[in-house]
C-alpha positions as CSV (number, residue, x, y, z in Angstrom):
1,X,22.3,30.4,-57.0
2,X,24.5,32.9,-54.4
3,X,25.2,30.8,-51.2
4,X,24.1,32.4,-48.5
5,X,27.0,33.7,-46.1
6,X,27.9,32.8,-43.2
7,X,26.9,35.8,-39.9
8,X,28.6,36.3,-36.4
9,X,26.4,34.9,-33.8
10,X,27.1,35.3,-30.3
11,X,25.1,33.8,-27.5
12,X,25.4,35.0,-23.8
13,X,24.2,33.7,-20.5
14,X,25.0,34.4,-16.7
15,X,28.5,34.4,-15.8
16,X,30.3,30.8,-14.7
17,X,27.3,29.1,-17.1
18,X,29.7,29.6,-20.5
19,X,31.1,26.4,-20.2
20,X,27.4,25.1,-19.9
21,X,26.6,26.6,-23.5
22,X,29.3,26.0,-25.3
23,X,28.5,22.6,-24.8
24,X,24.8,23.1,-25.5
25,X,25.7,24.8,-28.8
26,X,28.2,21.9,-29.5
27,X,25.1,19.5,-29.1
28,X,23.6,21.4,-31.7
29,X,26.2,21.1,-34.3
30,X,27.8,24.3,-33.8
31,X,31.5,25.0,-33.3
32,X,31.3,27.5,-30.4
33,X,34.1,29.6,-28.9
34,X,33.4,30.4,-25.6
35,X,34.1,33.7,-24.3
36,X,33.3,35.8,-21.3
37,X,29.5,35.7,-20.8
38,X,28.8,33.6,-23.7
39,X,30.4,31.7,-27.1
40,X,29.8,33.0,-30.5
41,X,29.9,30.8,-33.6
42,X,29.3,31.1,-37.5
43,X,26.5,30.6,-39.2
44,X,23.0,30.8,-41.6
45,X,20.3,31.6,-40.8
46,X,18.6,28.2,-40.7
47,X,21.4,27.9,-37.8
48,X,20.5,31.2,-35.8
49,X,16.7,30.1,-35.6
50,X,17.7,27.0,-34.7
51,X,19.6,28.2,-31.6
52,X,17.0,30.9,-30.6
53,X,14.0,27.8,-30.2
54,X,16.5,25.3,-29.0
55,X,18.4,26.5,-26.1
56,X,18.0,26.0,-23.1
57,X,20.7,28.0,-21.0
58,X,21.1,31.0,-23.0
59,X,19.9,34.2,-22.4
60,X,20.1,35.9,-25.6
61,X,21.4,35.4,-28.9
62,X,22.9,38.2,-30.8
63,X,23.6,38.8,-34.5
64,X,27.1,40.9,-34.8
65,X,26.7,43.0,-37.4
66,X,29.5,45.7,-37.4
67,X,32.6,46.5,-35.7
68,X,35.7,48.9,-36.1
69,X,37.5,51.8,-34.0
70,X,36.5,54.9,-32.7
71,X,37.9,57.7,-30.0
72,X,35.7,60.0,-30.8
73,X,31.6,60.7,-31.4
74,X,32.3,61.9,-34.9
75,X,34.5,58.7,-35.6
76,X,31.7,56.2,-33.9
77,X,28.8,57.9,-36.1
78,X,31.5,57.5,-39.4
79,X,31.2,54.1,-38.2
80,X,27.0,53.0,-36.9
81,X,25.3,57.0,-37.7
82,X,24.1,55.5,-41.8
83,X,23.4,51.5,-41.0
84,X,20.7,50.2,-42.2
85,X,18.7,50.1,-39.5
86,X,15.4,49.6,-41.0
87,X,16.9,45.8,-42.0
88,X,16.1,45.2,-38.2
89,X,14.0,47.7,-37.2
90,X,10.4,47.8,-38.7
91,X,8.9,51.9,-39.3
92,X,7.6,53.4,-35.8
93,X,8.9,50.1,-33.7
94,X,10.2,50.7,-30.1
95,X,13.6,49.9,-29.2
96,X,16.2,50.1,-26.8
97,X,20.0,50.6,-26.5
98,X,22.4,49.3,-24.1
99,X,26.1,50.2,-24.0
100,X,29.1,49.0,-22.0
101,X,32.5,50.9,-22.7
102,X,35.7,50.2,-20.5
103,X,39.0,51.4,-21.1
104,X,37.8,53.7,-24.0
105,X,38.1,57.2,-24.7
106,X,34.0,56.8,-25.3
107,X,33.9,55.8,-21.8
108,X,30.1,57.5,-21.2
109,X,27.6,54.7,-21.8
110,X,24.6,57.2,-21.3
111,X,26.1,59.4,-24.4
112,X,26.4,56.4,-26.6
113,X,23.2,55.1,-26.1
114,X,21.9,58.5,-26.6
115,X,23.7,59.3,-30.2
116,X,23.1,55.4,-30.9
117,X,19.4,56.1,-30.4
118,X,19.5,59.6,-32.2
119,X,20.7,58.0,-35.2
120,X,18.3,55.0,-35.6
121,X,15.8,57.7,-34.8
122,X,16.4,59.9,-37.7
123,X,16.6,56.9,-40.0
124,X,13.4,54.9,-39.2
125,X,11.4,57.2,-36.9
126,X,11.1,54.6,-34.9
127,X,11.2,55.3,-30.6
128,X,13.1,54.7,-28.0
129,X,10.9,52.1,-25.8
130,X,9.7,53.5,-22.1
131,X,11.9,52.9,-19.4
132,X,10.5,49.5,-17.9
133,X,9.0,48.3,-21.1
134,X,9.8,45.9,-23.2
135,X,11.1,47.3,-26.6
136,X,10.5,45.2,-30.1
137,X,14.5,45.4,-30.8
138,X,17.4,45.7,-28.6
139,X,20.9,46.7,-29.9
140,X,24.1,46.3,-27.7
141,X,27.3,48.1,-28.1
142,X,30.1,47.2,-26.4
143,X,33.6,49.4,-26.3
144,X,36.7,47.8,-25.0
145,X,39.8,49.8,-26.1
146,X,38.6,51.5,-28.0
147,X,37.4,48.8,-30.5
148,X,33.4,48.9,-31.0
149,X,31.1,46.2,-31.6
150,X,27.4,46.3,-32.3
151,X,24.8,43.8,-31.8
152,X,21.5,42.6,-32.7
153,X,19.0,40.6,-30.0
154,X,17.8,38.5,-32.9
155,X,15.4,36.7,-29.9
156,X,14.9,38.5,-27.4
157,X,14.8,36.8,-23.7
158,X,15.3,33.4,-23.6
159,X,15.3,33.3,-20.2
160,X,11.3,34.0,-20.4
161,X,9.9,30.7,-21.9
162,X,6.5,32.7,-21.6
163,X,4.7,29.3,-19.0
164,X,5.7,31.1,-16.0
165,X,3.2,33.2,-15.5
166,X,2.4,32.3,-11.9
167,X,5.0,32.6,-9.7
168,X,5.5,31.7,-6.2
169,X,8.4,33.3,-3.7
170,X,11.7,33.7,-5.4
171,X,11.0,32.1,-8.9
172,X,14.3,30.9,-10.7
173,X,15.2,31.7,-13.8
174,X,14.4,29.4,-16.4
175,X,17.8,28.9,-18.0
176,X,19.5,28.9,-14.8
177,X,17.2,25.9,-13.6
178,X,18.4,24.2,-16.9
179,X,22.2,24.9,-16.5
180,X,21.4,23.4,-12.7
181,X,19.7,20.0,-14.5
182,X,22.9,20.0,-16.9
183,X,25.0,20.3,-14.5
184,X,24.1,17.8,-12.3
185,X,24.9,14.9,-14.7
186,X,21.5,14.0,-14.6
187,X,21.5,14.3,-18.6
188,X,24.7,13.2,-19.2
189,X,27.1,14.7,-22.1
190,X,29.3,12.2,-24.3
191,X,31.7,12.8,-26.5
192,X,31.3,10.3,-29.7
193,X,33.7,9.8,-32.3
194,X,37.7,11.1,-32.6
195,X,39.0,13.6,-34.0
196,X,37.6,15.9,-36.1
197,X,34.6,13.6,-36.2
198,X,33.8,13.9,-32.8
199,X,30.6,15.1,-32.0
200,X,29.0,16.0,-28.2
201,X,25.5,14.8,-27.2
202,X,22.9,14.4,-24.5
203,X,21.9,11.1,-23.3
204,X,18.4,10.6,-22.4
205,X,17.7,10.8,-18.7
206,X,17.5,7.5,-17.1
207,X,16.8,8.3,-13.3
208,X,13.8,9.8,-12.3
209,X,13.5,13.3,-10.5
210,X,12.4,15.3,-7.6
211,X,12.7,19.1,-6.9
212,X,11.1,18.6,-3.1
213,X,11.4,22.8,-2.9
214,X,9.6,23.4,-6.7
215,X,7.8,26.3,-5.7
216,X,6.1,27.7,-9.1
217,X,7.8,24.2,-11.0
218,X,10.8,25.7,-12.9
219,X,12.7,22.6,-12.2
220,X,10.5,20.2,-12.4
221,X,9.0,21.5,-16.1
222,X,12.5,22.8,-17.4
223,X,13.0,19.1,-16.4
224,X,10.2,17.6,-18.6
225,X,10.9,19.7,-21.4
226,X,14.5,18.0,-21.4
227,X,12.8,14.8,-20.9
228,X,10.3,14.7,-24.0
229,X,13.3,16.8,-26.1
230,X,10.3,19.5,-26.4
231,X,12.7,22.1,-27.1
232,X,11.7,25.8,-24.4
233,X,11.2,27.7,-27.9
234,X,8.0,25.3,-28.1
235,X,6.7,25.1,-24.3
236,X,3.5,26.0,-25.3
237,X,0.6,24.2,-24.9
238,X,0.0,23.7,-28.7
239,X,3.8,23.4,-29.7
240,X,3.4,26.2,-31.8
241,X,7.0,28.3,-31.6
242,X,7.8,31.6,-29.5
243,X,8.1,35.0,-31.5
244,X,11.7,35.5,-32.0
245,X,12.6,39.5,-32.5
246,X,14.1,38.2,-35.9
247,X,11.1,37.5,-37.9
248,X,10.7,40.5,-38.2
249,X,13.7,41.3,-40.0
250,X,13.3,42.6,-43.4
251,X,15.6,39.2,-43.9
252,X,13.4,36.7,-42.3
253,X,13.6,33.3,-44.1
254,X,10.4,32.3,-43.6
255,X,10.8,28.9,-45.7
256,X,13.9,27.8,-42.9
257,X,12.2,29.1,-40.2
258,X,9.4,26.8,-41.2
259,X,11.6,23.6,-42.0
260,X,13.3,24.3,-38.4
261,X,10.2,24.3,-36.2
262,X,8.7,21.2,-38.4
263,X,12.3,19.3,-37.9
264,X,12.1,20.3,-34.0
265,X,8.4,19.2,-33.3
266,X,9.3,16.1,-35.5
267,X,11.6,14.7,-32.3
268,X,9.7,15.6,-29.5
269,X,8.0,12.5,-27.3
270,X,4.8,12.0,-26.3
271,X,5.1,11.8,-22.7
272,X,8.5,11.2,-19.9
273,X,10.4,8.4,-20.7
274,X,10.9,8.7,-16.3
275,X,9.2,9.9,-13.2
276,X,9.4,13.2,-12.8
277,X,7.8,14.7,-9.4
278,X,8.2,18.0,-7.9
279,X,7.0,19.0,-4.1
280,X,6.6,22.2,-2.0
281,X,4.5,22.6,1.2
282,X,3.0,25.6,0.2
283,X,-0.6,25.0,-1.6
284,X,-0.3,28.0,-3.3
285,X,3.3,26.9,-5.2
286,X,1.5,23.6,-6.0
287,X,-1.1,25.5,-7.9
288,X,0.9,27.4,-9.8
289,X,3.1,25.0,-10.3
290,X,0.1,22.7,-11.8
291,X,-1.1,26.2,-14.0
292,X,2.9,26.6,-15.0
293,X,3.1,23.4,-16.7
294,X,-0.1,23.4,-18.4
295,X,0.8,26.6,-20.2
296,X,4.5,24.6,-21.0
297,X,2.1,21.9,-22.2
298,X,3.7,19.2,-20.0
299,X,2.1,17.0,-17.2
300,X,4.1,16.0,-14.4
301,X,3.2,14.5,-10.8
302,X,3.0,17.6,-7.9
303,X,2.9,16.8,-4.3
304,X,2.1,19.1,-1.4
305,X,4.3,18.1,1.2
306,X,7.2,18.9,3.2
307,X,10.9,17.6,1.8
308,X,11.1,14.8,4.3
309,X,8.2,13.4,3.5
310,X,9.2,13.3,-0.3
311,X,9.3,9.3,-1.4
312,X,12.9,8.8,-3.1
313,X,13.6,6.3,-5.2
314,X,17.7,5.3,-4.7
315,X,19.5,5.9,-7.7
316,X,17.5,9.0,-8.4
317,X,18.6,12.5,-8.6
318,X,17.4,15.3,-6.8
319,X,17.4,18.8,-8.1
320,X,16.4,21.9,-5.9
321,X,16.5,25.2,-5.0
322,X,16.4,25.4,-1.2
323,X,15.8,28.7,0.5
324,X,19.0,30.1,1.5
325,X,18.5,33.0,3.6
326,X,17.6,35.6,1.1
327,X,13.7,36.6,0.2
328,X,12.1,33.4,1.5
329,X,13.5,32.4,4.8
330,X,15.1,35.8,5.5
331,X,14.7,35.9,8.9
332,X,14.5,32.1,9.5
333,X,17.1,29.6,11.1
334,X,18.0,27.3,8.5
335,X,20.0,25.1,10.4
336,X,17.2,22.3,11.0
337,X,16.5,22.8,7.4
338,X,19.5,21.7,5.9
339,X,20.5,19.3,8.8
340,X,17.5,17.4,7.8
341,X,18.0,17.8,4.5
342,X,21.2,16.3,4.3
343,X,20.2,13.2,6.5
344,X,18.2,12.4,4.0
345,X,20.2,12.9,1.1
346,X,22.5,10.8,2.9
347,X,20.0,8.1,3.9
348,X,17.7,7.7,0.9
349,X,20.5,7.4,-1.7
350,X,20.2,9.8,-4.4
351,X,22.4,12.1,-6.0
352,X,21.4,15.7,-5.2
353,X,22.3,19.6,-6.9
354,X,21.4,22.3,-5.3
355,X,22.0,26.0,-5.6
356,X,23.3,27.7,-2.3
357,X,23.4,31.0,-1.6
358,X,24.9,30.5,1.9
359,X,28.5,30.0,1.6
360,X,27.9,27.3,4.1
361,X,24.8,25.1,3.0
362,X,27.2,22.1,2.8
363,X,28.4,22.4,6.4
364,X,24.7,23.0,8.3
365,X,23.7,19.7,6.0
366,X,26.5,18.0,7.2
367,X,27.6,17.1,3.7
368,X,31.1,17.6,2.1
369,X,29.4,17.9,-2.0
370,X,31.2,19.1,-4.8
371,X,31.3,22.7,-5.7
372,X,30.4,22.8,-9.7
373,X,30.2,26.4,-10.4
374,X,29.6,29.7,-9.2
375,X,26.9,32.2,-10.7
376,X,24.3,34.7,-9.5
377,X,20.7,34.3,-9.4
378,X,18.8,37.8,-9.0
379,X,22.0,39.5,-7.9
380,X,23.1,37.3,-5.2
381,X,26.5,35.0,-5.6
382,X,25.0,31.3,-5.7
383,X,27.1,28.2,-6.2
384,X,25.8,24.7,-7.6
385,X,27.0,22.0,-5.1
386,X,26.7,18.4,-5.7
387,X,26.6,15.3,-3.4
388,X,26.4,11.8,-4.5
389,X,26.5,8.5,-2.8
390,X,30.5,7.7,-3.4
391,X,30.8,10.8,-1.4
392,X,29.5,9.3,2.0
């Protein structure tokens, strides 16, 4: 029987998170290479499903699936104009193109996307996918020096779990509320084995955990899912998997996609192995925090109450996304907010991450916290700080 061979699978995510997957992907098995906006890695297919149900701070996962040169229109369509596009495009489908060229003598990204489109046209009939809707398969091509490389979405956004339906003021991104949990060591990474051997995994969480700004519940349910090992590909309320954009590939193992989902429901737990809370004054983030995780399929403990009132247990961890001046509190003086805020950080204990989009959260809560990383949520430059007791 033909082995099946091994494909170029990239994964990307927000920029400053790479490091963050890589590891993920390492957790998995995988031997990543992180590169800018992502890591790509070999694989099957069994591998590639795998990835698309099971991670949590990726925001797509591509399929490579030709490369070469080209300095010219006739030389690129020599190269993509007679794929066979049908293998991951089904008859009358929508789809969508998306180009980025630098330093190339194809330097107009409108014109590729454009004779891209042209030529997956004439081949499948299938239609470009109106602008603000959501097409059933994206392609990316990318030319850097000339050198072209096209892609595959073989998910589609990750970043959409499909819970958060109900939103309250300035929802975070789902995989950037996990890249904040990882980061904060509150599911710690270890390194077992030497050499060659060596292997990367997560520790359960031993701590319990409060987001005391949750608004709709990202945190707090991105949280749980890491808790019970229910992987985001399954937050749904009957554990049944999301539709990734590659079953319907003409090439769809259906027989590994089945193992995969049965090996991944196989490991997740019944309930938290800790307490979990999450906490916003605002009734109307309580409730849709509450509506949030029942579509995830996860139950949690929601309090509507302001921060200072939140009940920390020392030792814990506290994960949040304050308001920083942007959408919520535009117009607001945050200085009382974050004074108090770091008070009680500093009196109840607890090990706190935060994402601030001030350049000088730690200074108004009168903290000195480690900076972890810098990324952007919804356009703005944010930075994950960190303040734990041995930093008093």
């Amino acid at each position: 029987m033909k082995s099946e061979p091994l494909h170029a699978f990239f994964a990307s995510t927000s920029p400053g998170l790479e490091f963050l997957l890589e590891q993920e992907l390492a957790t998995l098995g995988f031997k990543p290479h992180r590169e800018l906006g992502g890591a790509f890695w070999k694989g099957r297919w069994r591998d590639l499903y795998r990835a698309g149900l099971s991670l949590r701070t990726a925001s797509h996962v591509l399929v490579r699936i030709k490369g070469g040169t080209a300095t010219s229109f006739p030389e690129l369509e020599l190269l993509l104009g007679n794929l066979p596009w049908e293998l991951w495009l089904q008859r009358h489908a929508s789809f969508r193109v998306d180009a980025a060229c630098r330093a190339s003598a194809l330097y107009h990204e409108g014109a590729v996307v454009e004779r891209v489109s042209d030529w997956i046209t004439r081949r499948t009939q299938a239609e470009p996918a109106p602008v603000g809707s959501e097409p059933a398969q994206r392609f990316m091509v990318r030319i850097v020096h000339d050198t072209v490389e096209l892609s595959v979405d073989a998910a589609g956004p990750l970043h959409r779990r499909g819970y958060r339906l109900a939103t309250a003021k300035a929802p975070l991104r789902e995989n950037l509320a996990a890249a904040l949990l990882y980061a904060s060591g509150w599911v710690p990474a270890v390194t077992e084995g030497l050499g060659r051997g060596a292997a990367i995994r997560y520790k359960a969480p031993t701590s319990p955990l409060d987001d005391p700004f949750c608004g709709s519940g990202t945190i707090p349910i991105e949280a749980t899912l890491l808790a019970r090992r229910i992987p985001p590909g399954l937050a749904t309320a009957d554990r049944q998997p999301r539709h990734l954009a590659c079953q319907d590939w003409q090439d769809f193992d259906t027989d590994a996609w089945e193992k995969t989902v049965t090996s991944l429901q196989s490991h997740i737990l019944s309930e938290s192995p800790i307490v979990i809370t999450g906490g916003d004054r605002d009734d109307g983030a309580i409730q849709a925090a509450r509506t949030n995780a029942e579509r995830a399929g996860v139950n949690l403990v929601w309090e509507r109450r302001a921060f200072s009132q939140a009940a920390w247990t020392q030792g814990g961890f506290v994960v949040t996304n304050p308001p920083y001046g942007h959408r919520i509190s535009e117009h607001s003086d945050l200085r009382n907010l974050f004074a108090t805020f770091g008070k009680k950080i500093s009196q109840d204990n607890v090990t706190a991450t935060w994402l601030d989009g001030t350049e000088h959260g730690e200074g108004l809560a009168g903290l000195h916290p480690q900076e972890l990383l810098r990324t952007k949520n919804g356009g703005l430059p944010v930075r994950f700080l960190k303040f734990s007791p041995t930093q008093v």
